[in-house]
Phi, psi and omega in degrees: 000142194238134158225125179283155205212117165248121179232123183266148184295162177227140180233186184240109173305077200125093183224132152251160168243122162240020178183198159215150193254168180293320166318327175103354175275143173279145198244150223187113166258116190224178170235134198258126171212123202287133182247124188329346186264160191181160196250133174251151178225150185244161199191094172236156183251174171229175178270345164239061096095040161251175166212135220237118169242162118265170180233168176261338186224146168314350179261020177240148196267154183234358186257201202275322197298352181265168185299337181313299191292279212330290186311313150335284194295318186279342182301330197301305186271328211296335212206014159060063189258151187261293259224123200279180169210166169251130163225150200217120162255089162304076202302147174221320178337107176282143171308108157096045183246069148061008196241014218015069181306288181328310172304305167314323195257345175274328187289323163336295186336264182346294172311292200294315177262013164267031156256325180274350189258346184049076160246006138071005187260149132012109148298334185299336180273005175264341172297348172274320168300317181269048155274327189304328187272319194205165175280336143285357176279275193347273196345299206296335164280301165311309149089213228336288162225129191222154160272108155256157185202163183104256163227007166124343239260312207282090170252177196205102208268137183247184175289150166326130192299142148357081207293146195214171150286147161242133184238125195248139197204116207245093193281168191266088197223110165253173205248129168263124176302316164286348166282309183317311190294296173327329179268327161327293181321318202282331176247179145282153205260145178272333193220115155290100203266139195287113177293296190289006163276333183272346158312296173300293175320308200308291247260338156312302207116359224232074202272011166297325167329276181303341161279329168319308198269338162298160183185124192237156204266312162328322192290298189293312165326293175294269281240077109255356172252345182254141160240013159324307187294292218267348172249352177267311197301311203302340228251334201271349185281329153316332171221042132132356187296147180279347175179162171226143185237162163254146173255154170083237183224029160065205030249014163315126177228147182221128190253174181242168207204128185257359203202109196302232217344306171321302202290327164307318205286305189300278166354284179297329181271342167286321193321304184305308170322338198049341169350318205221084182303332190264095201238120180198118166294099173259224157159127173339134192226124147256123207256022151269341168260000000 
């Protein structure tokens, strides 16, 4: 039996920090929204109980540290499965871009083999299994425009975002997320960006609004070390984005756009810039509907 997979990037409408938990995870109000681009993964299973991924590029680990396998394997024992998978993965995602590629193709894993494994569970019980691996998988299972809070786990799923153009834009930079978070620590946050007005606009329908209101905390930490971001945002607001971000702990910036020509126009000028070899016209998705 063969099962197919689309697992999509994601960005973030919003992102606050309010705390730390004792543990070292950080507690975190966001708004999570699923984006066109995605990674396909193939999924067979076998008769002798191993699991095996490819990849389509040589930068993706093929062993138990990518996420793929972690996942594959505690479903194999939690739940005493004899029969193994083949998995094969097509990256499109960009890597360490803030979009949870890595998260997204884990969250696949899950979906895919409680079908090919026939385990009958729950997405709410594989979002209990994956936080152990990682703080962005529940979202990834859940999918489309969700509010998270908690360490991300804690989700709330809302109306769908404002249909927009997304001009995506990946500089050949990569960001360490513990570091972003460490320097994060180190200061006071000057500004708390109001989740729940950008909640609130989403679910009016009010998407000049909701960019008014966006805001990620994370964004002043990279781009005072990159100046990649902060020449990008400047380059899609120049030609026509109602506003543009970084998403995650970047250095991905992504602008909205209310008008496809605008978001072409915009598109072709980071294209010129050379700024971003990873480049994409997208637009919100919800892959549950």
């Amino acid at each position: 039996m063969k099962i197919e997979k689309k697992a999509y990037a994601k960005i973030n409408l919003g992102l606050d920090v309010t705390g730390k938990r004792a543990d070292g995870y950080h507690i975190v109000k966001m708004i999570m929204q699923n984006v066109d681009i995605f990674d396909s993964l193939t999924f067979e299973d076998n008769e002798d109980g191993e699991i095996r991924l490819t990849a389509s590029s040589e930068k993706i680990p093929t062993d138990d540290s990518n996420l793929i396998c972690k996942v594959a394997k505690q479903l194999q024992q939690e739940y005493q499965v004899k029969k193994g998978v083949n998995i094969n993965l097509i990256k499109r995602i960009p890597v360490a871009a803030g979009m949870a590629g890595g998260s997204t193709d884990g969250a696949a894993t899950y979906l895919a083999l409680n079908e090919l494994w026939h385990l009958g569970l729950t997405k709410e019980k594989l979002c209990e299994h994956a936080v152990k691996l990682g703080a962005d998988i529940p979202y990834c299972i859940i999918g489309g425009t969700a509010l998270a809070e908690g360490i991300g786990e804690e989700l709330t799923t809302i109306s769908d975002m404002p249909e927009c153009k997304i001009v995506i834009a990946k500089p050949d930079i990569d960001v360490s997320t513990g570091w972003v978070y460490k320097e994060l620590d180190s200061k006071e946050i000057e500004k708390h960006p109001d989740i729940d007005g950008v909640r609130a606009a989403i679910e009016a329908g009010d998407l000049t609004r909701m960019c008014e209101l966006i805001e990620n905390v994370l964004e002043p930490v990279t781009a005072s070390k990159y100046s990649e971001i902060s020449k990008i945002e400047k380059i899609m607001e120049n030609n026509g984005a109602i506003r543009a971000f970084m998403t995650g702990s970047g250095p991905t910036v992504f602008g909205i756009f209310d008008d496809p020509g605008k978001a072409g126009i915009a598109f072709d000028a980071v294209k010129r810039s050379a700024l971003a070899p990873q480049l994409f016209l997208s637009g919100p998705i919800n892959p549950n509907a």
